[in-house]
N, C-alpha and C positions, 0 to 999 in steps of 0.2 A: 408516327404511329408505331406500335409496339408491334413486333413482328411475331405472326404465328408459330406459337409451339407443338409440337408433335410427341405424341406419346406411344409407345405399342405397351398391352397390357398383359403379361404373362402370367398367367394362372393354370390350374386342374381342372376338368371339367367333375371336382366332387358330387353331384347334384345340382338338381333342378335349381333346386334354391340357392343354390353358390352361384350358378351361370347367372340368373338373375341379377342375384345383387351386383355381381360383376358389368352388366351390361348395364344398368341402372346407372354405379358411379361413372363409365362412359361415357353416360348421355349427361350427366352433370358436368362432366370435364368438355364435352364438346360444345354444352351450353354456356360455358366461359372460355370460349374463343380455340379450345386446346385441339385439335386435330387429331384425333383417337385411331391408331389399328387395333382392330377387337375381329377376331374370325368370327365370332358371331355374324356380324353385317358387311365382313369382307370378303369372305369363301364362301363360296358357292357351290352346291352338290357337283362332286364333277373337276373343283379346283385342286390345285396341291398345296398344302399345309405347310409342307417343307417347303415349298416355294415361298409363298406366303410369308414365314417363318426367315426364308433369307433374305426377301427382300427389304422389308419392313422393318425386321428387328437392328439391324446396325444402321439404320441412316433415323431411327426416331433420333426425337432430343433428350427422350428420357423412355426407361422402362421401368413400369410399374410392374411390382412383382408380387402378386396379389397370394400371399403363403397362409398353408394351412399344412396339418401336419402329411396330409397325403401328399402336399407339394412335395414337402419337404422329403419324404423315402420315394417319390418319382426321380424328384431331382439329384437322389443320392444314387440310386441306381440305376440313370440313365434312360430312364424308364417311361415311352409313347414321346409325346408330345414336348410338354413338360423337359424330358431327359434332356431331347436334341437344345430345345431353348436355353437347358441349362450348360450344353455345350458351348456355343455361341458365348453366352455371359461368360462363362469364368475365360474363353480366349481371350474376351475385347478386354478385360479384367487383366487379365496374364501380360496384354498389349501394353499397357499404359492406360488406356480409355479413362478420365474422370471418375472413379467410383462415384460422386453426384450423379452421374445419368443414371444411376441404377439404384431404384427407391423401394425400399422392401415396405410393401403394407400387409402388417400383421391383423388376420382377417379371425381366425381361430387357433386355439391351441395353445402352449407353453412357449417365451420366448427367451427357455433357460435350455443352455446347448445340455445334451446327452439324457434326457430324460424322455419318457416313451411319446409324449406328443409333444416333442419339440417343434413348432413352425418353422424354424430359420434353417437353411441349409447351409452348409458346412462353408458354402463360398461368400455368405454373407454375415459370417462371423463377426463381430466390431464394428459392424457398421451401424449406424442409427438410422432405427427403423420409425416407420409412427404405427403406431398400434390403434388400428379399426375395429378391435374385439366388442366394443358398447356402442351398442346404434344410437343411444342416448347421447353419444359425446360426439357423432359424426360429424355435424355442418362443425364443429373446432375441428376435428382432425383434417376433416376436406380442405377447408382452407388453408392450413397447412402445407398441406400436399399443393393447392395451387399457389401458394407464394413462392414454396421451391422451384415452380417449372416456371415463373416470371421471374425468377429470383429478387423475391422483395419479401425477406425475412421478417416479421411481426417485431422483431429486436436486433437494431443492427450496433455493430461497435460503434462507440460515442468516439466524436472528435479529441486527439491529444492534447490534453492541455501542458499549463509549464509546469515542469519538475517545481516542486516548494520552494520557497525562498532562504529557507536556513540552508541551505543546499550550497551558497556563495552569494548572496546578495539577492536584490531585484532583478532576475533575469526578461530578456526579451519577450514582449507576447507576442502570440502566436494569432491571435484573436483578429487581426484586422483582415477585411476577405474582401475591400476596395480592389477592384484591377487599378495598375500602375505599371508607371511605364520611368526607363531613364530618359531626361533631357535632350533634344535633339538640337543642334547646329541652328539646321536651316529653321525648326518652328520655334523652338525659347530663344533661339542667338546665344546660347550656351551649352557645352558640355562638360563632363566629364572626361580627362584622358587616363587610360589605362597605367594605374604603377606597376603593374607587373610586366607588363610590356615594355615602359621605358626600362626595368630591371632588367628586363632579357637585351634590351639594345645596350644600357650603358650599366654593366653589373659592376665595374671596378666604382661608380660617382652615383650610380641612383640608389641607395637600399630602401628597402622595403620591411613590413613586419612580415615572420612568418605566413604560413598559409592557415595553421590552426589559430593563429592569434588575432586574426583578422574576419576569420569564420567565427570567433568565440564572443560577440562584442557582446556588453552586458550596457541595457538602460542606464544612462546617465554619462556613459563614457565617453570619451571626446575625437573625433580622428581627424586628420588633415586629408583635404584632398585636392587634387591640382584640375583648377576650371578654367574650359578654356572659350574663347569669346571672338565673337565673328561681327560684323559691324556693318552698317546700312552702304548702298550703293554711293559711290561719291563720299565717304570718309576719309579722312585722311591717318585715322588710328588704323593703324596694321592689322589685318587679319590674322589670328592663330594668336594672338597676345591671350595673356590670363595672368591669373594669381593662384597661389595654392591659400586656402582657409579653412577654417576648424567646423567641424557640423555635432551637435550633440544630440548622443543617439537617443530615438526616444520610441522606437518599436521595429517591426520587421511585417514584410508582408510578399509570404512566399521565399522567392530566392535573396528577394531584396531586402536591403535595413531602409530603414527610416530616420529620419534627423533635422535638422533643424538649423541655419545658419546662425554662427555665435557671434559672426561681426559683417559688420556692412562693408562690403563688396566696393572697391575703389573704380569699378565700373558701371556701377548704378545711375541709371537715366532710365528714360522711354524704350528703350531700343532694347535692354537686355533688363529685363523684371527680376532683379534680384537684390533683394537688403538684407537686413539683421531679422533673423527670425523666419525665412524664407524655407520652404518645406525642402528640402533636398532628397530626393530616390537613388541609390546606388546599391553596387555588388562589393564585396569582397576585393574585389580586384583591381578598385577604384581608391581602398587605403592607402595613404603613403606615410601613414604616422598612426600611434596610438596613443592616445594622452590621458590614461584611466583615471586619476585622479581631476584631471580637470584644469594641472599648472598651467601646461602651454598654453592653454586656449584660454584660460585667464592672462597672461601674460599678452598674447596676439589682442585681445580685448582691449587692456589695457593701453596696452602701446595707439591700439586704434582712437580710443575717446584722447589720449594724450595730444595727438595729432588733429583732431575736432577743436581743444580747448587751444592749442596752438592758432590752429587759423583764425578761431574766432578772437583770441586777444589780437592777434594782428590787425582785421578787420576795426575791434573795437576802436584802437590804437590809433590808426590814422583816418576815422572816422570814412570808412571805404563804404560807398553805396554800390546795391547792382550786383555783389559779391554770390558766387554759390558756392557752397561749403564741398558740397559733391565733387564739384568740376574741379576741383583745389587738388582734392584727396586724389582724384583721378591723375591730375596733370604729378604730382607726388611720386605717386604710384610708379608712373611709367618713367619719370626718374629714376626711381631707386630700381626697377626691373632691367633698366636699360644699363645701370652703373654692374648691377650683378651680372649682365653676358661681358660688360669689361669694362672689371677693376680698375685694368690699368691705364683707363682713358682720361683725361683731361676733365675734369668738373662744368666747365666751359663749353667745351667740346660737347659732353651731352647732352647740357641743356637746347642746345644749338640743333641735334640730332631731334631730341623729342620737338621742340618748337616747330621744327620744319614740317612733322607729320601729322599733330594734331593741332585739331579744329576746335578752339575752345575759344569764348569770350575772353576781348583782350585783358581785362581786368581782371579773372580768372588766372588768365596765365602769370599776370605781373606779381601779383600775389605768391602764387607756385613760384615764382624764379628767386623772390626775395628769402622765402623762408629755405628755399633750396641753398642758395647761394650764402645764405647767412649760417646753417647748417654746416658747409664744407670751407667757413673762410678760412680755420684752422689751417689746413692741407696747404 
């Protein structure tokens, strides 16, 4: 529920007919929830004004300051009521206090400064006032007046949209307002690891792209990022294994980009839901490449169906039943990742290392070891 607002109303007591209409918008503003101090119905023959006046006037949420041109030579020369309140204002004013809490309604008179019925007093110079002068136009001005004290403007600033496109391209839209979230471990069995992080631990072997080149991505543009992959109870695949692969950007939403997997994931199964075309959420800080143009990640593409068309002439080849193309790619994969922590290991020797830790169909595997081994008979 929207919390009660509170108003204190400062005005001159010109006449009959001023204190009225004064008590009248009161009872309007209090008839839409606003909690009014009005000495009218607050003081009592016998109370003090000044009190009244200090306690009231700096703890309201707003002051109305209902001017007319007597307000206005009260308030310039300090003069009953009126003067003291005009003291107060221009302190809390002098203080810092919001000038929003202090709402000049123009009730009578001229609200051009220096001329003989000017309304505005000298403290409320530049300030935008709303002008109550035509009873004709009241219920518009009133509203006014209470959208200000809920603060719910009649015309608020429109959402930012994207700078133009002749500007550098198809830039990023702004437009998507889904909640999202990055990948987690334990709920996808995937994440993201930090490139700026591995930069800060290994700056001389990890680099990274800048920080504004990485803030700056533009729709269509390609980036690498390094995923990493966690694996069900009783596997025998390593926990903390991953790949790094290319995601092409295709919006933002908030702090996050958006994108899209350009090649399928040499860990795809049941376990870890990720292929070609797969939506990917990340930050800035999760870049470890930029590939504006789109070569690399055609080229990582590439290479990837080249290795598709590999298994399956194999397969054709020796007419192999039972065969998964996936499990192929996988068992590959953790070759060529396992030969990258060390080069200078024996061809043999690795296959012997990935063999021992993962779980794969035996036919799967023999598949994997022949195109492997046929790959490195050169060496």
């Amino acid at each position: 529920m929207t919390a009660t607002k509170s108003a204190f109303i400062s005005y001159s007591w010109d006449d009959d007919t001023h204190k009225s209409w004064v008590r009248a918008l009161a009872e309007r503003l209090v008839a839409n929830g606003v909690h009014v101090h009005l000495d009218q119905w607050d003081v009592q023959p016998g109370d003090s004004l000044t009190l009244f006046m200090d306690r009231n006037l700096p703890t309201a949420d707003f002051v109305l300051v209902v001017t007319t041109p007597s307000y206005a030579t009260k308030s310039l020369s300090r003069a009953g009521g009126v003067g003291y309140e005009a003291q107060i204002i221009t302190a809390h004013i002098a203080a810092g206090i919001a000038r929003s809490k202090f709402v000049p309604l123009i009730r009578s008179g001229s609200m051009s400064l220096g001329t003989n019925d000017c309304a505005v007093p000298p403290h409320f110079a530049g300030i935008l006032a709303i002008d109550m002068r035509n009873d004709d136009d009241f219920d518009r001005k009133f509203e006014d007046l209470l959208r200000h004290i809920y603060g719910q403007p009649a015309l608020q600033r429109p959402p930012l949209g994207s700078p133009p496109a002749f500007l550098g391209g198809d830039l990023i839209s702004n437009a998507t307002t889904t909640s999202v979230r990055l990948a987690h471990l334990e709920i996808e069995h995937w994440e993201l690891e930090s490139g700026v992080v591995m930069n800060e631990l290994y700056p001389d072997t990890f680099e990274i792209p800048n920080d504004a080149s990485r803030r700056n991505l533009q729709i269509g543009d390609f980036v690498k990022a390094a995923f990493k992959y966690s694996y069900p109870p009783g596997s025998d695949e390593e926990d903390g294994g991953g790949e790094r692969m290319w995601i092409k950007i295709t919006g933002t939403n908030g702090p996050y980009d958006i994108g899209t997997l350009s090649n399928d994931p040499v860990c795809t199964d049941t376990w870890h839901d990720l292929s070609f075309d797969s939506t990917i959420v990340f930050l800035p800080e999760h870049v470890i490449s930029i590939d504006r143009g789109g070569e690399d990640a055609a080229q990582a593409e590439e290479h990837d169906q080249m290795v598709t068309s590999v298994i399956e002439g194999f397969i054709a080849e020796f007419s192999i039943e039972g065969a998964d193309i996936d499990d192929v790619k996988f068992v590959l994969g953790s070759l060529e990742r396992a030969q990258n922590r060390n080069p200078e290991k024996d061809h043999e020797a690795i296959w012997q290392e990935v063999h021992d830790r993962v779980n794969i169909e035996h036919v799967n595997m023999q598949i994997a070891c022949s195109i492997w081994m046929s790959a490195h008979e050169h060496d």
